[in-house]
Backbone of each chain as ProteinMPNN parsed JSONL, in Angstrom:
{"seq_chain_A": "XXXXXXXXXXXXXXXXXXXXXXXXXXXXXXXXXXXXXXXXXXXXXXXXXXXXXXXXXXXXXXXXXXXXXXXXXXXXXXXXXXXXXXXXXXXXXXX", "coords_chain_A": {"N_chain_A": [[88.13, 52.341, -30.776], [84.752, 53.738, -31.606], [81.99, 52.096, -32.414], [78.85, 50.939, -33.935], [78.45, 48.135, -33.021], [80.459, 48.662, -30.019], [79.256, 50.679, -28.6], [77.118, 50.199, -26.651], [79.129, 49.557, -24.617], [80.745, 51.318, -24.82], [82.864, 54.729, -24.775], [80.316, 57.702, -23.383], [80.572, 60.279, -23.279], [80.93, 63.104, -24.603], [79.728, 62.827, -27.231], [77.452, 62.932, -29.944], [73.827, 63.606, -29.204], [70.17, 62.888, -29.659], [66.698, 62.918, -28.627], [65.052, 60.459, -29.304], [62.893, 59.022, -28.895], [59.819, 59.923, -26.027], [58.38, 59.228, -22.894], [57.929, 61.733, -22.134], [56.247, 64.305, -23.598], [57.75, 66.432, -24.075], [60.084, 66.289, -23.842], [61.409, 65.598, -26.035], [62.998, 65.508, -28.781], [65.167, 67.173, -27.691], [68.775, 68.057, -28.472], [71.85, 67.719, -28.123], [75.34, 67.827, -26.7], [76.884, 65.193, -25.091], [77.52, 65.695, -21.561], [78.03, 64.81, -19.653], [77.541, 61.239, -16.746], [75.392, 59.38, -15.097], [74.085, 56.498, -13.465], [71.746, 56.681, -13.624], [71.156, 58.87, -15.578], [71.37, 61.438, -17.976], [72.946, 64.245, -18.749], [72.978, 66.72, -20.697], [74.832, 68.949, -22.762], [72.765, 71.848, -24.683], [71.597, 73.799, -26.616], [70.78, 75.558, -25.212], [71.618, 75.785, -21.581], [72.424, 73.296, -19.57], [70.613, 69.906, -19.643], [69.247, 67.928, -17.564], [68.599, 64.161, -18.262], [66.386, 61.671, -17.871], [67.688, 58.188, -18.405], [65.988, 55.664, -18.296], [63.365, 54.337, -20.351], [63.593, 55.607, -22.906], [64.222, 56.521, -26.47], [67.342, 57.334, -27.547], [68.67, 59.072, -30.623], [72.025, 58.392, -31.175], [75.265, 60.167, -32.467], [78.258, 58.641, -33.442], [81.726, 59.077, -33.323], [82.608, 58.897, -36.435], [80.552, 59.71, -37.85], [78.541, 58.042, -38.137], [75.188, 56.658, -37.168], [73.336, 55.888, -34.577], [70.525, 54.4, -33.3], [69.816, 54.306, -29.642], [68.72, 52.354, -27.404], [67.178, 53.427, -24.255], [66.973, 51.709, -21.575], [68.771, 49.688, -21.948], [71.271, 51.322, -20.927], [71.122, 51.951, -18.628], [72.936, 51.567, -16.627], [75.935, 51.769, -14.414], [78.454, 54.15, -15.583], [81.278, 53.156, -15.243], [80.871, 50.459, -14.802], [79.792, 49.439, -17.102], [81.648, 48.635, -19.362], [82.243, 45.856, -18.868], [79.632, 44.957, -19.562], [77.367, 42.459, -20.629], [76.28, 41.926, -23.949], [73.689, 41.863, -26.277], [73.769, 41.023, -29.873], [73.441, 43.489, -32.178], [70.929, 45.029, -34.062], [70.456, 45.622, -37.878], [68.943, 48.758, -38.862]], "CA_chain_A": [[87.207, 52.959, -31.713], [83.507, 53.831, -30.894], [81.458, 51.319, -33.356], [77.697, 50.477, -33.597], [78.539, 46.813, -31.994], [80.405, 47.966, -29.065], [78.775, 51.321, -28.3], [76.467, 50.239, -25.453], [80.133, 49.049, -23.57], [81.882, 52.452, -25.327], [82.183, 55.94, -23.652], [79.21, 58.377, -24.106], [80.786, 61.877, -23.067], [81.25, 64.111, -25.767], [79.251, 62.452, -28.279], [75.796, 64.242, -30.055], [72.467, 63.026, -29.251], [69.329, 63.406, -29.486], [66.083, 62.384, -28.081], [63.944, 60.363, -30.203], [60.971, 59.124, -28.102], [60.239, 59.871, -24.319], [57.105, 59.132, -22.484], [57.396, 62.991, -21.646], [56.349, 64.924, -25.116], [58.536, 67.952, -24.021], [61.941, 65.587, -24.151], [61.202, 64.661, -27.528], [63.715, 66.464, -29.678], [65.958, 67.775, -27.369], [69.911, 66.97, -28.792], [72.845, 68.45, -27.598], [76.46, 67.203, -26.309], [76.845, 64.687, -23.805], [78.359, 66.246, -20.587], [78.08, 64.287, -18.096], [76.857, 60.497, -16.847], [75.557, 58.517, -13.95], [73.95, 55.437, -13.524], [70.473, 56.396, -14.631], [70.846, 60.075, -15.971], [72.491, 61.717, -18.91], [73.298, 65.169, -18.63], [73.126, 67.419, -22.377], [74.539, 70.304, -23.178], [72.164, 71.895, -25.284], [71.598, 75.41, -26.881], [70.406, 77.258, -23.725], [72.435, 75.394, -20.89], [72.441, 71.951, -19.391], [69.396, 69.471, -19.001], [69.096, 66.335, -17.021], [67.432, 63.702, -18.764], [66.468, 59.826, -17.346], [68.097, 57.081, -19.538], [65.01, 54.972, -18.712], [61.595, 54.516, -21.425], [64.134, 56.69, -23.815], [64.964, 55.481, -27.696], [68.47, 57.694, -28.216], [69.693, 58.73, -31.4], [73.722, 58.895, -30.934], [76.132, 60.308, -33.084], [79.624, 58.291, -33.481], [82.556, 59.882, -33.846], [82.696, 58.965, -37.878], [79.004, 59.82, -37.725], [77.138, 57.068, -38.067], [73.674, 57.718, -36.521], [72.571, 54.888, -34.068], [69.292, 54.614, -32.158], [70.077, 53.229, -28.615], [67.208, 51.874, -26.323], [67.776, 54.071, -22.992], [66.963, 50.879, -20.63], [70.045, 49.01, -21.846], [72.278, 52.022, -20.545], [71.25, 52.329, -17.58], [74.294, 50.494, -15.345], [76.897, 53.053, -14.429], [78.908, 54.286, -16.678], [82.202, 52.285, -15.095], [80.1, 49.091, -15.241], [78.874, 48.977, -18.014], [82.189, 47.995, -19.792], [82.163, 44.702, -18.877], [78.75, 44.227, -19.637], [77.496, 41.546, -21.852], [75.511, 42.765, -24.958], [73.21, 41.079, -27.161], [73.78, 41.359, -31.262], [72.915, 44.7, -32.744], [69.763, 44.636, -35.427], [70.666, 46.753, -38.61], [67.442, 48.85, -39.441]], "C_chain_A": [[85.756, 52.684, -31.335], [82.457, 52.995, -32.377], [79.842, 50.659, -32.928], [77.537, 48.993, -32.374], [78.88, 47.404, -30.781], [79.845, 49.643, -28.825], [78.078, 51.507, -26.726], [77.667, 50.32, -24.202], [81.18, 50.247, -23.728], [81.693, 53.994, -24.141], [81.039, 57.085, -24.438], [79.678, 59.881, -24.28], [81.051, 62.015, -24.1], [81.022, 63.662, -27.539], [77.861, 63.355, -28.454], [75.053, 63.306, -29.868], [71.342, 63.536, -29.481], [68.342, 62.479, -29.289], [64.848, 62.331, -29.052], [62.479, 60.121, -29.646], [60.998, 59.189, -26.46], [58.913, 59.914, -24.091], [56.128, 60.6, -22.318], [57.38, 63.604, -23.381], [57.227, 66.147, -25.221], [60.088, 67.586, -24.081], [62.222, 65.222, -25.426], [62.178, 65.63, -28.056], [64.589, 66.907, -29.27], [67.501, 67.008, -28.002], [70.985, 67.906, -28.187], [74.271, 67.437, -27.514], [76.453, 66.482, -25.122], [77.84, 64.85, -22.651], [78.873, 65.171, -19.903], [77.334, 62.929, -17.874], [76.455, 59.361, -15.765], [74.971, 57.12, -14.298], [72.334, 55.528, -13.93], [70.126, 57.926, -15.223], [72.425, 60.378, -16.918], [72.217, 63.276, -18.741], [73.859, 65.889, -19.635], [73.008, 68.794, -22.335], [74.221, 70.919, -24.642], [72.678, 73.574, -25.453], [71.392, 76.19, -25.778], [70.303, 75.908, -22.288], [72.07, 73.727, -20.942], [71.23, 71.287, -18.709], [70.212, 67.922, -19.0], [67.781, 65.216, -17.582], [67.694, 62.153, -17.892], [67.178, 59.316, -18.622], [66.643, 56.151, -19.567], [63.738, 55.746, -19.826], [62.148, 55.827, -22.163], [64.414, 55.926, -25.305], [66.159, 57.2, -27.836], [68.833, 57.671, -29.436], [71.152, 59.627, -31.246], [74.24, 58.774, -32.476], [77.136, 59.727, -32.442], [80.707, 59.283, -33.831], [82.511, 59.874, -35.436], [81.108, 59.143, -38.588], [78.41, 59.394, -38.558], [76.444, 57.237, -36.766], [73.378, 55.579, -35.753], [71.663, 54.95, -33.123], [69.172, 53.602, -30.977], [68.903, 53.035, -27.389], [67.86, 52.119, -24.431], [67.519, 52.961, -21.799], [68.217, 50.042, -20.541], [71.057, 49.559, -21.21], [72.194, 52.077, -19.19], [71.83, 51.292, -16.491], [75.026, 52.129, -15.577], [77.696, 52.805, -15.24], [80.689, 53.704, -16.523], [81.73, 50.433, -15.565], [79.695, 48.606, -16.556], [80.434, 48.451, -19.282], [82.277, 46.936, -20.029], [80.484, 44.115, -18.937], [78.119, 43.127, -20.838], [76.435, 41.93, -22.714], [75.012, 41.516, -26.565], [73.597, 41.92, -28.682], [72.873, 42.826, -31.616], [71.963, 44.246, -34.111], [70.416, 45.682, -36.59], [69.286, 47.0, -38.775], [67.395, 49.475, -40.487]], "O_chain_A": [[85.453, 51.608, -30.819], [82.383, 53.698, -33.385], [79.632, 50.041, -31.885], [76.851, 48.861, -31.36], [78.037, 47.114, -29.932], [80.963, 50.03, -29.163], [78.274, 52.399, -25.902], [77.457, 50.881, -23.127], [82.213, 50.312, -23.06], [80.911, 54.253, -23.227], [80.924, 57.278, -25.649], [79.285, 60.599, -25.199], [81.474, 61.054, -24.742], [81.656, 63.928, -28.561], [77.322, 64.12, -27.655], [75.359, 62.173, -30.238], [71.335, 64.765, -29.547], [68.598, 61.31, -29.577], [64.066, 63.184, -29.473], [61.404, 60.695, -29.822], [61.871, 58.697, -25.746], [58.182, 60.517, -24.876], [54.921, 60.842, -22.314], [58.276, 63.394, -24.199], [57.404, 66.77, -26.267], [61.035, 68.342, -24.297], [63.211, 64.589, -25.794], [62.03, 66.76, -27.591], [65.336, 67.311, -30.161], [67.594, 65.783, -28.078], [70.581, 68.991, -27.768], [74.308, 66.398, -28.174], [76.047, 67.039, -24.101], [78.907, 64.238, -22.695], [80.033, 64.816, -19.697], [76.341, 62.897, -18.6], [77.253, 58.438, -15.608], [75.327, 56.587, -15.349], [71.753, 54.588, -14.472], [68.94, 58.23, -15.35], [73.602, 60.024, -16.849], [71.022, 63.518, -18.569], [75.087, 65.89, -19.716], [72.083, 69.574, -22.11], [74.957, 70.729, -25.61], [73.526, 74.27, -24.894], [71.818, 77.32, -25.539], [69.285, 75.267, -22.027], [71.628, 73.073, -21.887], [70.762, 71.684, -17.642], [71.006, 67.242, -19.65], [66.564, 65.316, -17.433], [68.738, 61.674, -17.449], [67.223, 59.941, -19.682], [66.148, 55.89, -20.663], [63.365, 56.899, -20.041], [61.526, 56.889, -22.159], [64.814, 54.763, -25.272], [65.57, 58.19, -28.27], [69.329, 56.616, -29.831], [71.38, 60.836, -31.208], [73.974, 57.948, -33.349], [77.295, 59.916, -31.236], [80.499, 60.224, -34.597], [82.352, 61.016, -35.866], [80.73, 58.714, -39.678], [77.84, 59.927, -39.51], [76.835, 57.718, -35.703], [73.294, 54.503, -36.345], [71.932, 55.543, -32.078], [68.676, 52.478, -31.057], [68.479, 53.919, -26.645], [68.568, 51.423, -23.703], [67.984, 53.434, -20.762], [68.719, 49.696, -19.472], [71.912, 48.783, -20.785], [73.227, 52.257, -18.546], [71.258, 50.48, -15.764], [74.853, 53.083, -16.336], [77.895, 51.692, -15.726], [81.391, 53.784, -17.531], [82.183, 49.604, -16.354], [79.336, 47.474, -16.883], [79.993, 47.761, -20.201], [82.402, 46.602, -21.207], [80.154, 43.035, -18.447], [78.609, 43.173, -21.966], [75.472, 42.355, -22.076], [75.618, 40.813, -27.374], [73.709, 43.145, -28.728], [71.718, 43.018, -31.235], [72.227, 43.371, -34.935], [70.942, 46.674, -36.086], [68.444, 46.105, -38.847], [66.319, 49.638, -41.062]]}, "seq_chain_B": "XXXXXXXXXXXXXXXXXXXXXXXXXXXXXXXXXXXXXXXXXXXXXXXXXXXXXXXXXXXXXXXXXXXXXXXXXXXXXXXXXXXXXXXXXXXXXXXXXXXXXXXXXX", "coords_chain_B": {"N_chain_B": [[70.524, 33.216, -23.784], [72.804, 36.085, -24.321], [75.844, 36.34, -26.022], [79.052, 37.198, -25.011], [80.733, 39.823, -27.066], [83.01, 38.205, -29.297], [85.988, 38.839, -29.01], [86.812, 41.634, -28.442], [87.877, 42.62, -25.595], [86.581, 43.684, -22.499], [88.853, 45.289, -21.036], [90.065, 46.065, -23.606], [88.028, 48.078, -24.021], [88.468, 49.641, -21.818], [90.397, 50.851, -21.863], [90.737, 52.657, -24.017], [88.405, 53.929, -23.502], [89.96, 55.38, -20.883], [91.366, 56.68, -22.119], [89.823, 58.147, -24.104], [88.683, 59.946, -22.354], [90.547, 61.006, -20.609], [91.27, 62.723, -22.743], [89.098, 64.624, -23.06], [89.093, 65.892, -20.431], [91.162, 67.476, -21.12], [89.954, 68.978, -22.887], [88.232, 70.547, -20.993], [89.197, 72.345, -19.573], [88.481, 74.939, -19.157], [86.089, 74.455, -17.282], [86.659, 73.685, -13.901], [85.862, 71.735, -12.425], [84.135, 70.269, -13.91], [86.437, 68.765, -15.732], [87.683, 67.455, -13.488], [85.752, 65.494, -13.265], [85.581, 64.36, -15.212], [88.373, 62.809, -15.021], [87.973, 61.969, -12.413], [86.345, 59.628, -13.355], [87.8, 58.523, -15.33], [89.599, 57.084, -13.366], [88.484, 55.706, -12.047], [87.705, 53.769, -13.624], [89.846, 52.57, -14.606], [91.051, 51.324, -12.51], [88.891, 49.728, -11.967], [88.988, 47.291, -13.631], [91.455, 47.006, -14.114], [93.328, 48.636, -15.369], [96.093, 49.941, -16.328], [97.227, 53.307, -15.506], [98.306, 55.381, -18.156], [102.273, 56.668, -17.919], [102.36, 59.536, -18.614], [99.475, 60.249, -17.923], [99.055, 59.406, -15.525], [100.53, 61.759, -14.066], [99.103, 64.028, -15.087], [97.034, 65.107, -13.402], [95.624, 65.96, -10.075], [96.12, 63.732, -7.416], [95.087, 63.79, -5.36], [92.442, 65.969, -5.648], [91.68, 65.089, -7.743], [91.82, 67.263, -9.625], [92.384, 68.365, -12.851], [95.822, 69.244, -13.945], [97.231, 72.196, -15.011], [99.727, 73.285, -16.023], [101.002, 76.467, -14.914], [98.488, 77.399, -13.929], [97.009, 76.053, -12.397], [99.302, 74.606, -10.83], [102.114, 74.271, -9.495], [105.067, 74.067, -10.139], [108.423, 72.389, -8.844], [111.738, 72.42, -7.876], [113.435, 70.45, -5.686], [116.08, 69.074, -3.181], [116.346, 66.948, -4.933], [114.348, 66.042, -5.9], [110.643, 65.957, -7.867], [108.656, 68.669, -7.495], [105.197, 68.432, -7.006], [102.88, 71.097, -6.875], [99.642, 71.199, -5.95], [96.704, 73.628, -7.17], [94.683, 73.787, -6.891], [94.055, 72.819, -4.511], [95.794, 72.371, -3.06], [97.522, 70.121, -2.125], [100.535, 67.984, -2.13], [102.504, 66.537, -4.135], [105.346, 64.528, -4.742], [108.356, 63.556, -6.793], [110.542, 61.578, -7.38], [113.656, 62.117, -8.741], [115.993, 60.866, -10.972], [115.953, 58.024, -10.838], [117.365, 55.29, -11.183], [116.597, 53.079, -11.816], [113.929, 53.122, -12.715], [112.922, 51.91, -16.065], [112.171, 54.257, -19.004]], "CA_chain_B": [[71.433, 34.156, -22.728], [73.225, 36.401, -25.099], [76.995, 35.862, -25.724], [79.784, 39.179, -25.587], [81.377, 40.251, -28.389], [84.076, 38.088, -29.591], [87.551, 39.147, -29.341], [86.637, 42.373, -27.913], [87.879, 42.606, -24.483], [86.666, 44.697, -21.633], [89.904, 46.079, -20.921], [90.756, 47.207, -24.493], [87.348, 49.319, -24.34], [88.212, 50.408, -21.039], [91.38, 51.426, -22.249], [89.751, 53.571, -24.947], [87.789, 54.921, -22.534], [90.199, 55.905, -20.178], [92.193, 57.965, -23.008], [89.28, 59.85, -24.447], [88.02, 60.838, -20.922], [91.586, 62.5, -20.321], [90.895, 64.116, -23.666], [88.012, 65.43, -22.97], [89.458, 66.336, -19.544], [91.995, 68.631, -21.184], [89.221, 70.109, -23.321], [87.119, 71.385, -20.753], [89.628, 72.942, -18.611], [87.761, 76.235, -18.196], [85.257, 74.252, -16.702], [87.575, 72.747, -13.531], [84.875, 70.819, -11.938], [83.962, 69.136, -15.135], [87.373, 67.867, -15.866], [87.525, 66.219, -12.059], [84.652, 64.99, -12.72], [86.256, 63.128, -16.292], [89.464, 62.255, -14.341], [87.703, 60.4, -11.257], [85.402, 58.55, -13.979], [88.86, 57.182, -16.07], [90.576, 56.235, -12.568], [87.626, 54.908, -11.159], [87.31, 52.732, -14.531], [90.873, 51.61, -15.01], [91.237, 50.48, -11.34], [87.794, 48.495, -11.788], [88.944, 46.974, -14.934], [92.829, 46.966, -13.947], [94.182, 48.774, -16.537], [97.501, 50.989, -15.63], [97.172, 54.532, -16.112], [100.163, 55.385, -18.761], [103.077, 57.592, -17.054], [101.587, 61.187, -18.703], [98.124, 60.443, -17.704], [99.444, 59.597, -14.209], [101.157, 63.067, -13.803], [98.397, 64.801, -15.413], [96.165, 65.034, -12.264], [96.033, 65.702, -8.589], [95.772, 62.589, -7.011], [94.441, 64.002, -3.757], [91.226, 66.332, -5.434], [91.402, 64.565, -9.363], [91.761, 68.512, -11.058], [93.188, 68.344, -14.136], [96.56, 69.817, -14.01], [97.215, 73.388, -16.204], [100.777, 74.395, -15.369], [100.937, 77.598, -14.229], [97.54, 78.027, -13.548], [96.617, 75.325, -11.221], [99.845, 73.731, -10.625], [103.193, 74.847, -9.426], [106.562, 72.968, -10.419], [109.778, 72.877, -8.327], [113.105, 70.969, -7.936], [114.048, 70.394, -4.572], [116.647, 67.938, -2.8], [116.352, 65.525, -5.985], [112.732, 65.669, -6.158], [110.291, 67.44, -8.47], [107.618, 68.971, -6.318], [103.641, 69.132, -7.533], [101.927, 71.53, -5.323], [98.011, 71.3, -6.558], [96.773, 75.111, -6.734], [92.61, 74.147, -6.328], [93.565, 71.973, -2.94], [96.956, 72.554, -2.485], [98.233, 69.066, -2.531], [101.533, 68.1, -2.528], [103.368, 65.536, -4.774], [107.169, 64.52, -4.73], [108.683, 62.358, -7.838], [112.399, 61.308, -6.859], [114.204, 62.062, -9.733], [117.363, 59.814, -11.63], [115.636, 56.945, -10.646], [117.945, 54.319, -12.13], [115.932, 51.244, -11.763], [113.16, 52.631, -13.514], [113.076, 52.646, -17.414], [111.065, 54.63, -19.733]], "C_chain_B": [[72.595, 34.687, -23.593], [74.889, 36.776, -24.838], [77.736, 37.184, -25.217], [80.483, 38.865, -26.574], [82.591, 39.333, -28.286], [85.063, 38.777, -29.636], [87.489, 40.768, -28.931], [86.627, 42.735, -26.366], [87.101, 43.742, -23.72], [87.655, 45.771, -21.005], [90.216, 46.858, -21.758], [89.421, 48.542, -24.648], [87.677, 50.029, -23.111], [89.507, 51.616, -21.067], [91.574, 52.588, -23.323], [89.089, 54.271, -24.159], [88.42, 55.855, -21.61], [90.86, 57.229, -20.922], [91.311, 58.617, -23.6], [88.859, 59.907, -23.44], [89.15, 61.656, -20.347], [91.474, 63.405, -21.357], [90.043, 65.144, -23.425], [88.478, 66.621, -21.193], [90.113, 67.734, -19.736], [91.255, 69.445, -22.013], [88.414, 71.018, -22.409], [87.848, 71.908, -19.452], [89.321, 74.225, -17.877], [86.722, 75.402, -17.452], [85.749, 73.131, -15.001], [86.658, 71.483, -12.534], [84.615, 69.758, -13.055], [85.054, 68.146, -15.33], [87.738, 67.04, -14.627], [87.272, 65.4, -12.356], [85.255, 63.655, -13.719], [87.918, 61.982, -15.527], [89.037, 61.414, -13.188], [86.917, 59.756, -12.266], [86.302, 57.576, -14.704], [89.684, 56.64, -14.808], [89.669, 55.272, -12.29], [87.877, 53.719, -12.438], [88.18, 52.174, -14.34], [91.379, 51.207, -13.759], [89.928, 49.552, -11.254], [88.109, 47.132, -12.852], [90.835, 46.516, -14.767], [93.591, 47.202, -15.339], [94.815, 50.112, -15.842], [97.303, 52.058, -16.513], [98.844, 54.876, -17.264], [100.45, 56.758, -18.19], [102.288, 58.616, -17.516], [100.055, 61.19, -18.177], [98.563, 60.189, -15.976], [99.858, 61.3, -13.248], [100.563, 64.304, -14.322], [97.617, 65.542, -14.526], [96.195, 65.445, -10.851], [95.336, 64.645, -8.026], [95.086, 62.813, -5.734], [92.778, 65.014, -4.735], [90.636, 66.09, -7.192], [91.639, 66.212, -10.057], [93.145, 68.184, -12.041], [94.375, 69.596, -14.059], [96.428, 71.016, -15.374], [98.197, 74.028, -15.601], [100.93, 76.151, -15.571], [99.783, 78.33, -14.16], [97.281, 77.51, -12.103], [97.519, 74.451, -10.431], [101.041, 74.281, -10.625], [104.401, 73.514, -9.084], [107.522, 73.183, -9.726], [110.711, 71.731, -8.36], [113.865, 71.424, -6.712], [114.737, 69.571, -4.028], [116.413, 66.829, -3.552], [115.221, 65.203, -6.279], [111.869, 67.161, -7.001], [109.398, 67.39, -7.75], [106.267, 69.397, -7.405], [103.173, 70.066, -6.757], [100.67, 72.092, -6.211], [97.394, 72.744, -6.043], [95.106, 74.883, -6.143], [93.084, 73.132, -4.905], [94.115, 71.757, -2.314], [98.093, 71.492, -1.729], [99.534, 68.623, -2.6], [102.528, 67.077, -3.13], [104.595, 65.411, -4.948], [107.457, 63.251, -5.779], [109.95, 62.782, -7.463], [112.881, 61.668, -8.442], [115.45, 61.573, -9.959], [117.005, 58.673, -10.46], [115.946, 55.902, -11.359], [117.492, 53.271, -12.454], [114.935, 51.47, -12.739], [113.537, 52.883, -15.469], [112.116, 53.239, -18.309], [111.275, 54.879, -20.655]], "O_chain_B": [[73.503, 33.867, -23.729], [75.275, 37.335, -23.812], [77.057, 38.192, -25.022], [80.811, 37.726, -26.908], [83.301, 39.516, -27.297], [85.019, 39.57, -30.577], [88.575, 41.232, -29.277], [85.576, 43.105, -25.841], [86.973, 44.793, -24.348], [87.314, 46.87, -20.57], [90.584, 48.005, -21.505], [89.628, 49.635, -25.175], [87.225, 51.173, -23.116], [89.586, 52.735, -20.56], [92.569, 53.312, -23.346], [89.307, 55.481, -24.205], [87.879, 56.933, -21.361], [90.891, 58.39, -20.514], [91.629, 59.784, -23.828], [87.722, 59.985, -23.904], [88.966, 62.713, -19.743], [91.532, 64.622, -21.179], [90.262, 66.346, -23.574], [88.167, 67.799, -21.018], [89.926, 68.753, -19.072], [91.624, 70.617, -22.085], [87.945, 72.075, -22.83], [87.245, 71.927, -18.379], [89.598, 74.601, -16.738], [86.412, 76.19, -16.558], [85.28, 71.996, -14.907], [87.158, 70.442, -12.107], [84.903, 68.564, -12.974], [84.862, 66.94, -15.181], [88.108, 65.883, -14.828], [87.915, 64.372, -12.143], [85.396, 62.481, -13.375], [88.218, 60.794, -15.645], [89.573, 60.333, -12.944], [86.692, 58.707, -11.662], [86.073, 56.375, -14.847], [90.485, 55.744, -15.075], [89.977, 54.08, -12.278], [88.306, 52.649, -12.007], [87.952, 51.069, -13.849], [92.418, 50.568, -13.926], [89.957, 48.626, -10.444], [87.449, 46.096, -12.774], [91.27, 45.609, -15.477], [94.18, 46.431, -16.097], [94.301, 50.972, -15.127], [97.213, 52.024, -17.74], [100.029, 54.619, -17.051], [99.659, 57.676, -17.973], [101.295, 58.756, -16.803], [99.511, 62.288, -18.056], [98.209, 61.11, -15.241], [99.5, 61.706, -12.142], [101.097, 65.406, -14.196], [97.462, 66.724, -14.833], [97.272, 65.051, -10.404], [94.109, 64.568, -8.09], [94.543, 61.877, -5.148], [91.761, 64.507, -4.261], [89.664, 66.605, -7.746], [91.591, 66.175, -11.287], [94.336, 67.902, -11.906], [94.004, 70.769, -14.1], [95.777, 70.848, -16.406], [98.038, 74.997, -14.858], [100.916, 76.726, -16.66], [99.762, 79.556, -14.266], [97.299, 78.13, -11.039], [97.078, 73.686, -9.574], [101.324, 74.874, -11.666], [104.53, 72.584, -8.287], [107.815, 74.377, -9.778], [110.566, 70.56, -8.713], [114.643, 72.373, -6.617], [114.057, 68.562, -4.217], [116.267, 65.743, -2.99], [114.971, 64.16, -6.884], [112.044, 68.38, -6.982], [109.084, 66.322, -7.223], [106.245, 70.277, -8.266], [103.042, 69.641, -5.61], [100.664, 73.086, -6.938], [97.475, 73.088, -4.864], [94.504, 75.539, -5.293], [92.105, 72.729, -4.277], [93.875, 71.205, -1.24], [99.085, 71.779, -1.059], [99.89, 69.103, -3.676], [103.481, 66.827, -2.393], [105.097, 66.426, -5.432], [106.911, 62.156, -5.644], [110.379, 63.92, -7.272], [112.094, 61.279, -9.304], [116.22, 61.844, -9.038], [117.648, 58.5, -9.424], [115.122, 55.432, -12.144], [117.947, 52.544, -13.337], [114.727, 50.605, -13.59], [114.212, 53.781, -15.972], [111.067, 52.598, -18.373], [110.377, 55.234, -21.419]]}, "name": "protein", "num_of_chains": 2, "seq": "XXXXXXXXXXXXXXXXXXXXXXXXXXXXXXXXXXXXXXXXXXXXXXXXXXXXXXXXXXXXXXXXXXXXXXXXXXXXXXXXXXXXXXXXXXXXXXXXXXXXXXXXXXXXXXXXXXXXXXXXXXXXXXXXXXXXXXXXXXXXXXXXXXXXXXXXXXXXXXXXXXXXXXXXXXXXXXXXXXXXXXXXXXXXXXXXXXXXXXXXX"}
């Protein structure tokens, strides 16, 4: 089960997102479905096809499957998306 | 230096992981590149992680170009000399399972 705690270590495909802050002002807002995922790019399909976004200097908000809304800090993600299972993960803040 | 999650293995998420990434595999079968792409990301995981694919997710696949099987689109079945035959239609592949294999049980 996909849960605020283990999220960062969970899978991302085919969850909703959207893009809360990005250094670039034209990424801001975009949300869509998550296609696709490497080791520093997420790949959203959106209303009018598929954009490549960085994971870095991103704040994420992800939809869970039982949709709860969590806002994930795009520097923590970026390990590949095999790796990052076993990675070790500091305590989640509630906000 | 921040701890991991209690009682939350790496295996059981990877094991979660590997079963919705075949889901998603069999959703996006018009797209047959996409689903590859989900099928090498749950082998790659559960051989990094050593977790055993279960038998239907094994036989889901072509093990030589990862496409997500779709019998009788991409995937032709036969029964020859005691064996069932895969033959992979995107790469043309060819798999042999012995069949009345007494030793194993399932």
């Amino acid at each position: 089960m996909i849960t605020p705690q283990n999220i960062l270590r969970h899978e991302l495909i085919g969850l909703l997102v959207s893009v809360e802050s990005s250094p670039n002002r034209y990424e801001e807002g975009i949300s869509g479905v998550i296609v696709d995922e490497t080791r520093n790019t997420l790949r959203i399909h959106t209303g009018n096809g598929i954009k490549c976004l960085e994971k870095q200097r991103k704040l994420l908000r992800v939809t869970l499957p039982d949709s709860v809304q969590v806002i994930i800090d795009g520097n923590a993600l970026s390990v590949s998306p095999t790796r990052r299972v076993s990675m070790r993960v500091s305590p989640y803040r509630k906000v | 230096m921040a701890k991991a999650e209690k009682g939350v293995s790496a295996k059981k998420i990877a094991q979660e992981r590997v079963d919705i990434l075949f889901e998603r595999a069999k959703e996006a079968r018009d797209e047959p590149e996409l689903s590859a792409r989900y099928v090498s990301l749950a082998r790659e995981m559960a051989m990094k992680q050593r977790v055993r694919l279960a038998h239907y997710h094994r036989r889901s696949f072509c093990p030589s170009c990862h496409a997500y099987f779709i019998p009788g689109t991409n995937l032709r079945v036969r029964i020859q000399h005691g064996k069932i035959i895969y033959t992979c239609g995107s790469c043309g592949a060819v798999t042999r399972i012995p069949l009345n294999k007494k030793t194993e049980s399932r």
